[in-house]
mmCIF file as Biopython writes it, N, C-alpha, C and O atoms, coordinates in Angstrom:
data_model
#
loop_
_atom_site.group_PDB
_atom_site.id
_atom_site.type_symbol
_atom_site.label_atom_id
_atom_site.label_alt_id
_atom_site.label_comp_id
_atom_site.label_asym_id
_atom_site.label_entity_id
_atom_site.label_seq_id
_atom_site.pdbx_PDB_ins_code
_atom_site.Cartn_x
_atom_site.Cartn_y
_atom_site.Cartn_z
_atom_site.occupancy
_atom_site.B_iso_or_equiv
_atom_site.auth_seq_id
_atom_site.auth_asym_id
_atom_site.pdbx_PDB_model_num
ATOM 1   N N  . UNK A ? 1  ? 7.268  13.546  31.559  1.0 0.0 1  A 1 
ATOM 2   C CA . UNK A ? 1  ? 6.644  13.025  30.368  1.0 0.0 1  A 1 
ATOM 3   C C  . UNK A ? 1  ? 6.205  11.596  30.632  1.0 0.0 1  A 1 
ATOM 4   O O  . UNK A ? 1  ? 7.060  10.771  30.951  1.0 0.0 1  A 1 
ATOM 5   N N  . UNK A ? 2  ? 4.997  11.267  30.525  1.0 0.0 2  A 1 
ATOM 6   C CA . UNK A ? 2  ? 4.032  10.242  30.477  1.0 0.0 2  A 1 
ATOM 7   C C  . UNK A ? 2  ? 4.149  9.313   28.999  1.0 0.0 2  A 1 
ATOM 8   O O  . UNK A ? 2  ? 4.093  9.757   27.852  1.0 0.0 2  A 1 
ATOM 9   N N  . UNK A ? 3  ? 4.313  8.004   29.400  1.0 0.0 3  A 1 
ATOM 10  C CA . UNK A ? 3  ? 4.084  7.362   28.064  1.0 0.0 3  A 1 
ATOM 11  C C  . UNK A ? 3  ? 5.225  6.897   27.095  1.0 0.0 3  A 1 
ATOM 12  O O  . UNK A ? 3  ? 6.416  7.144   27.284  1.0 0.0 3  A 1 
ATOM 13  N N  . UNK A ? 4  ? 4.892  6.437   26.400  1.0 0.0 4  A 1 
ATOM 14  C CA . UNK A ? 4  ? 6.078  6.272   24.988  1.0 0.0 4  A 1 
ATOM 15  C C  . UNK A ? 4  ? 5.760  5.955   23.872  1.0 0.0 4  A 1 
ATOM 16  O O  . UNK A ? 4  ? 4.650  5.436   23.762  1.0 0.0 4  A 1 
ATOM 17  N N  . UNK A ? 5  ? 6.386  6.092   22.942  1.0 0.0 5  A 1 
ATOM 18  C CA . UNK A ? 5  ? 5.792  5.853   21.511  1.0 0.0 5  A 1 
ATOM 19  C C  . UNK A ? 5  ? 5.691  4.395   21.073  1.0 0.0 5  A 1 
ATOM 20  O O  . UNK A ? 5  ? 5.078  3.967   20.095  1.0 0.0 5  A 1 
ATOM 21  N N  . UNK A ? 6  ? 6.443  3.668   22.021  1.0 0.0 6  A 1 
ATOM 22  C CA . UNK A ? 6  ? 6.480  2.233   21.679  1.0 0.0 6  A 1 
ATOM 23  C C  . UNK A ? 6  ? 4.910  1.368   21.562  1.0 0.0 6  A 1 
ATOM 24  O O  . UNK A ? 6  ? 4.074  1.698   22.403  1.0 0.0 6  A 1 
ATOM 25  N N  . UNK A ? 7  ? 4.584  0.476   20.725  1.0 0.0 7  A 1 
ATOM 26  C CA . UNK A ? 7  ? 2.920  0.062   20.154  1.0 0.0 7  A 1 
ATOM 27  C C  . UNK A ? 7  ? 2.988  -1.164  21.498  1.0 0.0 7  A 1 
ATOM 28  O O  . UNK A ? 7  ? 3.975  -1.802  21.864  1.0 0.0 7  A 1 
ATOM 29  N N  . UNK A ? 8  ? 1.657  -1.210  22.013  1.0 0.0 8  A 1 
ATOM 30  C CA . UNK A ? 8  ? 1.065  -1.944  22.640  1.0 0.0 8  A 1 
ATOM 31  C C  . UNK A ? 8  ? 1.716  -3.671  22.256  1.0 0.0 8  A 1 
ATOM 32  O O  . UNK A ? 8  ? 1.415  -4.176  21.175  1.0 0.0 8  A 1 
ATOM 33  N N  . UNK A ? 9  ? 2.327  -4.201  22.950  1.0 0.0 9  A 1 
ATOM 34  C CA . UNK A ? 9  ? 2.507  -5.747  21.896  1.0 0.0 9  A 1 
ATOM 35  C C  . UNK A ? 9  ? 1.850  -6.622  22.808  1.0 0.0 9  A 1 
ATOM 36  O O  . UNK A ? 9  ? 2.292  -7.056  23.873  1.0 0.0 9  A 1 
ATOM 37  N N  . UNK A ? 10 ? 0.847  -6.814  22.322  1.0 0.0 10 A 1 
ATOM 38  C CA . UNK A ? 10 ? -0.252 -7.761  22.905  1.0 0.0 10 A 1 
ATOM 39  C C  . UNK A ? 10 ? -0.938 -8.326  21.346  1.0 0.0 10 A 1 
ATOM 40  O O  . UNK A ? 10 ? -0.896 -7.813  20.228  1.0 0.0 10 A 1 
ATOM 41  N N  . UNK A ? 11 ? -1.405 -9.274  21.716  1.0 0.0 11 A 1 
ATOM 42  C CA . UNK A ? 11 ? -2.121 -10.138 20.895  1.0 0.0 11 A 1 
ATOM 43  C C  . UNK A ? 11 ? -3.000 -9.455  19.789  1.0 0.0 11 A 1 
ATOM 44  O O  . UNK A ? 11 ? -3.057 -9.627  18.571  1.0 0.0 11 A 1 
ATOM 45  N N  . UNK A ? 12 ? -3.552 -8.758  20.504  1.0 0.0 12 A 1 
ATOM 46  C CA . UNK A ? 12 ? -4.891 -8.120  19.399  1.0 0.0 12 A 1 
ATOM 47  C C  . UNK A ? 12 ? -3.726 -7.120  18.560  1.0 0.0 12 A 1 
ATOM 48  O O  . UNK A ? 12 ? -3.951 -7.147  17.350  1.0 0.0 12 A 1 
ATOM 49  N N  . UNK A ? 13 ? -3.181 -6.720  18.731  1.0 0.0 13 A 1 
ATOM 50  C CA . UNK A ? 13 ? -2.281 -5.133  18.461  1.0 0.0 13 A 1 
ATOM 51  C C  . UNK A ? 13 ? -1.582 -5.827  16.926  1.0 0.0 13 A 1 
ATOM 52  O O  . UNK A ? 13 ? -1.520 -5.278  15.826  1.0 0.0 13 A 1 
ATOM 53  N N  . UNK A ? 14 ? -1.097 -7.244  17.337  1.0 0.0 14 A 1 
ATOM 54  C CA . UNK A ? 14 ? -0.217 -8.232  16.016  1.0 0.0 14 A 1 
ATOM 55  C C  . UNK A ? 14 ? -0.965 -8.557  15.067  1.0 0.0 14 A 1 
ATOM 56  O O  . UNK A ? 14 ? -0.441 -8.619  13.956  1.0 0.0 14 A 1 
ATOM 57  N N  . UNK A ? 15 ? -2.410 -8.866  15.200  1.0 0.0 15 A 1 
ATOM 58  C CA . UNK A ? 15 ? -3.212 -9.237  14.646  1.0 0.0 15 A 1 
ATOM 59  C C  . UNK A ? 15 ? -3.822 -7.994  13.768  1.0 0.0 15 A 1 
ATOM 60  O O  . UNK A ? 15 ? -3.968 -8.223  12.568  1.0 0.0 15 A 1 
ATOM 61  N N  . UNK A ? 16 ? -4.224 -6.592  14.297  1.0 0.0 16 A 1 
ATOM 62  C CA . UNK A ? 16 ? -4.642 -5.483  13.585  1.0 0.0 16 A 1 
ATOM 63  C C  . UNK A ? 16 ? -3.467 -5.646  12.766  1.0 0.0 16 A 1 
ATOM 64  O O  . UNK A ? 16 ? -3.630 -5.877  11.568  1.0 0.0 16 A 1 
ATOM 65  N N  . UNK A ? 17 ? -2.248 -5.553  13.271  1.0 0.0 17 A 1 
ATOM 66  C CA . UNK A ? 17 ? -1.515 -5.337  12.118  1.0 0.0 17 A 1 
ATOM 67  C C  . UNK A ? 17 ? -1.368 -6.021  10.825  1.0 0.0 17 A 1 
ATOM 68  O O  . UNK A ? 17 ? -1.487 -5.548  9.695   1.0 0.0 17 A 1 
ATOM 69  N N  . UNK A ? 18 ? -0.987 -7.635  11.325  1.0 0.0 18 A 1 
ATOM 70  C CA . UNK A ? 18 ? -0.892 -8.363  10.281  1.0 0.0 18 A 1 
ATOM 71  C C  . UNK A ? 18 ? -2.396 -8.232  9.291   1.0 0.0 18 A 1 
ATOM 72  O O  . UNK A ? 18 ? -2.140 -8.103  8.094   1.0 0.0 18 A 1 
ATOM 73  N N  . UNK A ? 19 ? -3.329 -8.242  9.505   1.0 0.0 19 A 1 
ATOM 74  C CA . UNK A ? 19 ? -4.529 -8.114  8.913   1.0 0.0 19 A 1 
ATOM 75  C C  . UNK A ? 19 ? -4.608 -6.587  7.889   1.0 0.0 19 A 1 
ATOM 76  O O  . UNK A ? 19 ? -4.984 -6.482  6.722   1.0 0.0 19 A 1 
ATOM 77  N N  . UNK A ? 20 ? -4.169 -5.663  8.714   1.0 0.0 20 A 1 
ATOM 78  C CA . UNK A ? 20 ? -3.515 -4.327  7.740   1.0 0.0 20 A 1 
ATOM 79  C C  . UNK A ? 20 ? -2.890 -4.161  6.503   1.0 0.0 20 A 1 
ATOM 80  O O  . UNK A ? 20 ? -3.198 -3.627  5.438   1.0 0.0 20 A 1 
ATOM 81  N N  . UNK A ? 21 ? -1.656 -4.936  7.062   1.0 0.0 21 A 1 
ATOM 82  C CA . UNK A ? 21 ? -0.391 -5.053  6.296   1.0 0.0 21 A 1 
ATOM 83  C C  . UNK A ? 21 ? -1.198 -6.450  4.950   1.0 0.0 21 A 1 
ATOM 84  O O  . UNK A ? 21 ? -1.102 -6.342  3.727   1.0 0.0 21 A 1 
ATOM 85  N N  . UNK A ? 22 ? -1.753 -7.345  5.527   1.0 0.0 22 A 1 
ATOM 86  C CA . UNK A ? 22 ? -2.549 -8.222  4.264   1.0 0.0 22 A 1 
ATOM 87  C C  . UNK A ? 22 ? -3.585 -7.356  3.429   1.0 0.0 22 A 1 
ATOM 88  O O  . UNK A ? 22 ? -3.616 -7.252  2.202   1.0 0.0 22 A 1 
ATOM 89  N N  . UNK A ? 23 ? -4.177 -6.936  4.080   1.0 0.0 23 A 1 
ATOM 90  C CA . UNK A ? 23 ? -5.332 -6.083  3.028   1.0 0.0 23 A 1 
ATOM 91  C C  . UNK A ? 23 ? -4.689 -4.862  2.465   1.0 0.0 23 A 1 
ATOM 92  O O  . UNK A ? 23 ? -5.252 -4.244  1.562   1.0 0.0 23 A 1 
ATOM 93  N N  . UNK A ? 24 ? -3.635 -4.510  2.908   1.0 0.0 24 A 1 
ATOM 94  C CA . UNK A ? 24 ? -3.248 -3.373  1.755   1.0 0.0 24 A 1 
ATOM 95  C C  . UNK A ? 24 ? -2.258 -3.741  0.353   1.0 0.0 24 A 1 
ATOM 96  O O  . UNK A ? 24 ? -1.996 -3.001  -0.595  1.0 0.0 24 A 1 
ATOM 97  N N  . UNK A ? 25 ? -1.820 -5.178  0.609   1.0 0.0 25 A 1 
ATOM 98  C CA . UNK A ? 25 ? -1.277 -5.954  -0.153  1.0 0.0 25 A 1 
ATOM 99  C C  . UNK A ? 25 ? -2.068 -6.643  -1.566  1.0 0.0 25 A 1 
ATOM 100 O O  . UNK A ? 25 ? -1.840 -6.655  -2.776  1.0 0.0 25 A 1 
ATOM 101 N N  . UNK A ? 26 ? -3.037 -7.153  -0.723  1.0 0.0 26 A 1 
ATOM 102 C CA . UNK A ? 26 ? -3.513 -7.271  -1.756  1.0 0.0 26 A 1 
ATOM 103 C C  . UNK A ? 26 ? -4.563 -6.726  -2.286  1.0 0.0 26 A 1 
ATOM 104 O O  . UNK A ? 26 ? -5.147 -7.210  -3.256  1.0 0.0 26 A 1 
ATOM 105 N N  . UNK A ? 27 ? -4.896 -5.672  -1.699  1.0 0.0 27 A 1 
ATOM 106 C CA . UNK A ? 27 ? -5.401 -4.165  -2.526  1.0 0.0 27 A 1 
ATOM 107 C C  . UNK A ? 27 ? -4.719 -4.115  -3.358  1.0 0.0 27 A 1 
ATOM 108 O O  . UNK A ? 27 ? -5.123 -4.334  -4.500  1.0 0.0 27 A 1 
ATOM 109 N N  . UNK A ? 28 ? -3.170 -3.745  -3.037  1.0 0.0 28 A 1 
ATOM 110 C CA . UNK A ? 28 ? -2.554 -3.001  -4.026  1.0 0.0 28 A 1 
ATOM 111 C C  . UNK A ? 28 ? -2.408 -4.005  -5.498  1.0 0.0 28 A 1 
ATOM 112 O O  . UNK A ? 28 ? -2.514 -3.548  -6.636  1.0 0.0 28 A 1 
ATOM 113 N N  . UNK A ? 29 ? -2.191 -5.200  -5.221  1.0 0.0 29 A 1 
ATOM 114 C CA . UNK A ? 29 ? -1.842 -6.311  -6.261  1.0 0.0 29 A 1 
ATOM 115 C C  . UNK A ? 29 ? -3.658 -5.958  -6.886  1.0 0.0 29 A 1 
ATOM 116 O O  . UNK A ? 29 ? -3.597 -5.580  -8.056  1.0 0.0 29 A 1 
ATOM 117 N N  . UNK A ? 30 ? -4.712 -5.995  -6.506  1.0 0.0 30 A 1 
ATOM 118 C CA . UNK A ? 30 ? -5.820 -5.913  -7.702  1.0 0.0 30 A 1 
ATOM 119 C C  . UNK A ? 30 ? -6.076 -4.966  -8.078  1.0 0.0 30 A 1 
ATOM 120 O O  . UNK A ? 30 ? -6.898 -4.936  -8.994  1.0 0.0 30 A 1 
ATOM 121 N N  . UNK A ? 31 ? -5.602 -3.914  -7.654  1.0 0.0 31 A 1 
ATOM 122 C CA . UNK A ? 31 ? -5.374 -2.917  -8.587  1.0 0.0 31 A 1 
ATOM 123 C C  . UNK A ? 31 ? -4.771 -2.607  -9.536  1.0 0.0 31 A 1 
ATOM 124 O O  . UNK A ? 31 ? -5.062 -1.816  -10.433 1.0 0.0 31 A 1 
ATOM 125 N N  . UNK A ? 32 ? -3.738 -3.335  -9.348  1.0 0.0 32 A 1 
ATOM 126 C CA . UNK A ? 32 ? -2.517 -3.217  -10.267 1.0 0.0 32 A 1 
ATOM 127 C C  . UNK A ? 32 ? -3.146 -4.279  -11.277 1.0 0.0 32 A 1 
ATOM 128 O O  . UNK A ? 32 ? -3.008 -3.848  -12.421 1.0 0.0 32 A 1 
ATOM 129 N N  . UNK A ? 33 ? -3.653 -5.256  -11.262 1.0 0.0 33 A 1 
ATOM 130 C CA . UNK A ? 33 ? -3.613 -6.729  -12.231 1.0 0.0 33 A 1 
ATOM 131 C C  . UNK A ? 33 ? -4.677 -5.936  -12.894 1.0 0.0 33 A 1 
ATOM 132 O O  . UNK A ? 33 ? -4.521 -5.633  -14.077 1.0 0.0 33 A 1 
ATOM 133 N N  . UNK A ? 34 ? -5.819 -5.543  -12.209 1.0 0.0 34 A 1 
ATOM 134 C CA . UNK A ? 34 ? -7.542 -5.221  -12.406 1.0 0.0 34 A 1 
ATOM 135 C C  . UNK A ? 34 ? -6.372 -4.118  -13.828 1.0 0.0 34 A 1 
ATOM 136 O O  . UNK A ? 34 ? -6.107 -4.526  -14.958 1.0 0.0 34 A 1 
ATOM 137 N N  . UNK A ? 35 ? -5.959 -2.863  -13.269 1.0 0.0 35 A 1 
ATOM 138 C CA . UNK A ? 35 ? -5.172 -1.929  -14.651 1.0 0.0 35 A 1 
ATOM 139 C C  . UNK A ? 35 ? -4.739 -2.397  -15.249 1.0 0.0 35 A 1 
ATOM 140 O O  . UNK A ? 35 ? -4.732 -1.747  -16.295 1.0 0.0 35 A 1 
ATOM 141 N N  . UNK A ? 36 ? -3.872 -3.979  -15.436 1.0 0.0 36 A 1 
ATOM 142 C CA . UNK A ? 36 ? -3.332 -4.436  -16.448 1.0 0.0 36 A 1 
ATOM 143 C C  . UNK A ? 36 ? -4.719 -4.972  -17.512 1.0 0.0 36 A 1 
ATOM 144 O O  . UNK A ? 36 ? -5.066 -4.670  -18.654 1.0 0.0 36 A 1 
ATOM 145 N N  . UNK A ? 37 ? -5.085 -5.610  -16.793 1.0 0.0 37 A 1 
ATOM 146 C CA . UNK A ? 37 ? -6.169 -6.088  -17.564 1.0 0.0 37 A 1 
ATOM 147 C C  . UNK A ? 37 ? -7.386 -5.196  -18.130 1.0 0.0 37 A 1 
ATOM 148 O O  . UNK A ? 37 ? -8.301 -5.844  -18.637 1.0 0.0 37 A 1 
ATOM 149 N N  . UNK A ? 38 ? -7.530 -3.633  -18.109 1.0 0.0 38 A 1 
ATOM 150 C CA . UNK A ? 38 ? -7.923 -2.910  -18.369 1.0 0.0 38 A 1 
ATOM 151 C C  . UNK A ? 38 ? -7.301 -1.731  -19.855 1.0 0.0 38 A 1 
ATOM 152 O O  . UNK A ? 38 ? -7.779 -1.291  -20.900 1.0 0.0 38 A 1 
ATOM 153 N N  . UNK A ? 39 ? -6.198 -1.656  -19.216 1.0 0.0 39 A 1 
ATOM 154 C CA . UNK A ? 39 ? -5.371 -0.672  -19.682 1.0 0.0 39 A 1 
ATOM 155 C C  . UNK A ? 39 ? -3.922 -1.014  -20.232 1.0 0.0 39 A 1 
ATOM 156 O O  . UNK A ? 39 ? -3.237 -1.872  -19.675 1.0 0.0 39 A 1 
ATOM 157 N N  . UNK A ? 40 ? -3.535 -0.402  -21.205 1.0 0.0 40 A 1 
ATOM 158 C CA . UNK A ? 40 ? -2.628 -1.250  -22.246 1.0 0.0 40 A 1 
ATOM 159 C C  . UNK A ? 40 ? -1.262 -1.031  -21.031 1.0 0.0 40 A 1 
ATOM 160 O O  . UNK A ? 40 ? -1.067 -0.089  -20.264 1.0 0.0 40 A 1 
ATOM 161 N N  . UNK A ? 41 ? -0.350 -2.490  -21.266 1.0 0.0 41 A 1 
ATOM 162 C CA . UNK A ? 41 ? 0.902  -2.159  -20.193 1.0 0.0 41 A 1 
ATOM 163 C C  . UNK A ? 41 ? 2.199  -1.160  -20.327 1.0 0.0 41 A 1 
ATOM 164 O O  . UNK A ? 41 ? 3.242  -1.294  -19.687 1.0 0.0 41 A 1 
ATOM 165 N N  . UNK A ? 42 ? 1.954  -0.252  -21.174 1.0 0.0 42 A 1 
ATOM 166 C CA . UNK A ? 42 ? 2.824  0.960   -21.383 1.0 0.0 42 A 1 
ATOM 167 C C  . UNK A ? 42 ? 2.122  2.317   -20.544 1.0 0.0 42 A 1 
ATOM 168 O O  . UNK A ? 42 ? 2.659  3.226   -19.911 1.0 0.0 42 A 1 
ATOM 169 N N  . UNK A ? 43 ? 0.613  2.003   -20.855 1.0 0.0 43 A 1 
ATOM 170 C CA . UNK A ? 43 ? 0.008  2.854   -19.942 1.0 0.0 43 A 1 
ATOM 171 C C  . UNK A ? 43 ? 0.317  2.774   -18.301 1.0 0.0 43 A 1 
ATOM 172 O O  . UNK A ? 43 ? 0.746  3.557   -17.453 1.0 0.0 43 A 1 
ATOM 173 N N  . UNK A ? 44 ? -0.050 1.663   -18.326 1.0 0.0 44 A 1 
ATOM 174 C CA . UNK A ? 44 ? -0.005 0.808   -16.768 1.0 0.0 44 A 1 
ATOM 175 C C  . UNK A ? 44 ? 1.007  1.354   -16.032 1.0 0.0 44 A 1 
ATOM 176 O O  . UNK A ? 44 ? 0.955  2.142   -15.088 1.0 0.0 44 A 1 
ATOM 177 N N  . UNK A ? 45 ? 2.524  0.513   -16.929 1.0 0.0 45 A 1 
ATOM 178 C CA . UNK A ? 45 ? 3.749  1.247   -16.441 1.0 0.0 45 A 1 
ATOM 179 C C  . UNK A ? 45 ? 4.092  2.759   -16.157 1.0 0.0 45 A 1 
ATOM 180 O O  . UNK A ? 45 ? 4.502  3.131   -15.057 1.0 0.0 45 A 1 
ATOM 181 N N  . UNK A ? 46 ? 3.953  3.352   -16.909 1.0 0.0 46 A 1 
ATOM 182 C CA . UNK A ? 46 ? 3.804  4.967   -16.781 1.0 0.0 46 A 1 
ATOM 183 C C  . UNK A ? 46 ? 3.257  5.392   -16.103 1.0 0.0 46 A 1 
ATOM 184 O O  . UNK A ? 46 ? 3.816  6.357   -15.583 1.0 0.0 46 A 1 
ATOM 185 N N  . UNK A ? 47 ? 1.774  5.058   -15.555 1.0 0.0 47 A 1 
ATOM 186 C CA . UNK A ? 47 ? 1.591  5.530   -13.902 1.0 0.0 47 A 1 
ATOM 187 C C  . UNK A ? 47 ? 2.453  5.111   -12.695 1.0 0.0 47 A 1 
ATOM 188 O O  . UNK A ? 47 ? 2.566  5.801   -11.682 1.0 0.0 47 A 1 
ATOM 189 N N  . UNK A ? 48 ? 2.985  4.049   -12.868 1.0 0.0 48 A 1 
ATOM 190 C CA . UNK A ? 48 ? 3.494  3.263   -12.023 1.0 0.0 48 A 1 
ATOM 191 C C  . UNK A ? 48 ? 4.643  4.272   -11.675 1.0 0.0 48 A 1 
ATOM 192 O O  . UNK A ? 48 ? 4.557  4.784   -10.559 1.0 0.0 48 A 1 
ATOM 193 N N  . UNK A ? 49 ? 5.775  4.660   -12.514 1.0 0.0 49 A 1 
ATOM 194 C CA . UNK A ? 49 ? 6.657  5.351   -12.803 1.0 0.0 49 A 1 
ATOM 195 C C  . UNK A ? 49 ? 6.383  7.014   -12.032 1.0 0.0 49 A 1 
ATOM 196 O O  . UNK A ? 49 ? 7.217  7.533   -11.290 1.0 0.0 49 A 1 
ATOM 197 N N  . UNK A ? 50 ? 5.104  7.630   -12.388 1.0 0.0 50 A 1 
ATOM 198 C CA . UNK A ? 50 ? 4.599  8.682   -12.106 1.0 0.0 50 A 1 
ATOM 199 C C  . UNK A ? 50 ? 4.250  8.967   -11.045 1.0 0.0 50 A 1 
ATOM 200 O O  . UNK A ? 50 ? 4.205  10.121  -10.620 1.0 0.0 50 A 1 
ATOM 201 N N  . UNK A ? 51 ? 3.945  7.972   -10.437 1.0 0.0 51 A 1 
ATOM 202 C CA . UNK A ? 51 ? 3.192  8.170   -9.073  1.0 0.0 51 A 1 
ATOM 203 C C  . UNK A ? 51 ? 4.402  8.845   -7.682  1.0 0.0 51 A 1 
ATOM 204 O O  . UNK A ? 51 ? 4.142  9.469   -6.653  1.0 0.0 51 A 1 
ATOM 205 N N  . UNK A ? 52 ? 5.523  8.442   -8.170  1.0 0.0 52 A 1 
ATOM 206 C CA . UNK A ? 52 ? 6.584  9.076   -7.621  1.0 0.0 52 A 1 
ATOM 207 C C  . UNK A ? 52 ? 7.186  9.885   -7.966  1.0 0.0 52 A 1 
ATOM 208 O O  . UNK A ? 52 ? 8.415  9.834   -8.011  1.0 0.0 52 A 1 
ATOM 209 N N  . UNK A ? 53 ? 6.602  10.714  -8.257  1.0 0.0 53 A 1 
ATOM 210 C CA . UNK A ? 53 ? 7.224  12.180  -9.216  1.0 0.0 53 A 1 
ATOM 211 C C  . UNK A ? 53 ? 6.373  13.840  -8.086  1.0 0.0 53 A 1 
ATOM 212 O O  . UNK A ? 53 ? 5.187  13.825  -7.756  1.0 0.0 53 A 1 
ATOM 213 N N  . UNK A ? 54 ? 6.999  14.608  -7.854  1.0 0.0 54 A 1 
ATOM 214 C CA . UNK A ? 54 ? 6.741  15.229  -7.349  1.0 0.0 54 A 1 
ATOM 215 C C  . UNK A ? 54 ? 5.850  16.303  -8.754  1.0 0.0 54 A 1 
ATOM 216 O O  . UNK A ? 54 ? 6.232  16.157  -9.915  1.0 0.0 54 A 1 
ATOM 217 N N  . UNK A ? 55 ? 4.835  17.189  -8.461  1.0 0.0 55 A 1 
ATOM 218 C CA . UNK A ? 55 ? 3.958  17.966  -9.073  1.0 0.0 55 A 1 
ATOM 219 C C  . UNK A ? 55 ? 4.145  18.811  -9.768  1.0 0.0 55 A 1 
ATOM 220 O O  . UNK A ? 55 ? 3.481  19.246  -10.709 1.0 0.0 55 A 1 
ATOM 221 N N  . UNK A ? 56 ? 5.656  19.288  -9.083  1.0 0.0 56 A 1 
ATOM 222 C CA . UNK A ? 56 ? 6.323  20.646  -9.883  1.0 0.0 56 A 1 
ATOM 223 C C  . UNK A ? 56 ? 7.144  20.287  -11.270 1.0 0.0 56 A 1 
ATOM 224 O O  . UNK A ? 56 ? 7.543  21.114  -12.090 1.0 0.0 56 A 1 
ATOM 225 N N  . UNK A ? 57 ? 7.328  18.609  -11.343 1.0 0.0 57 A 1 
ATOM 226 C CA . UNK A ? 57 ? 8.388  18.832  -12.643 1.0 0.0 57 A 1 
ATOM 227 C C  . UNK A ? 57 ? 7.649  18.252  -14.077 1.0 0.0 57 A 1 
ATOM 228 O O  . UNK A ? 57 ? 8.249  18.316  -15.150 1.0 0.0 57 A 1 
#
């Protein structure tokens, strides 16, 4: 067996990441503010709550 699962750690490799890990952050934060400011915060909350709920219950 060839290889390993371990990630490249070189310069560019830290940088995709950190740049990743920032833009999905604060994706997630204007989405969330953008729904508050849209949608009443009982609504808001209740997806929030939902989104971790499996389909069947």
């Amino acid at each position: 067996m060839q290889g390993s699962l371990v990630p490249p750690m070189t310069r560019d490799f830290a940088i995709g990441m950190a740049w990743l890990v920032l833009i999905a952050t604060f994706v997630a934060y204007a989405v969330y503010y953008t729904s508050l400011r849209l949608f009443p915060v009982a609504r808001v909350k209740s997806l929030n709550f939902r989104a971790g709920r499996s389909p069947s219950r």
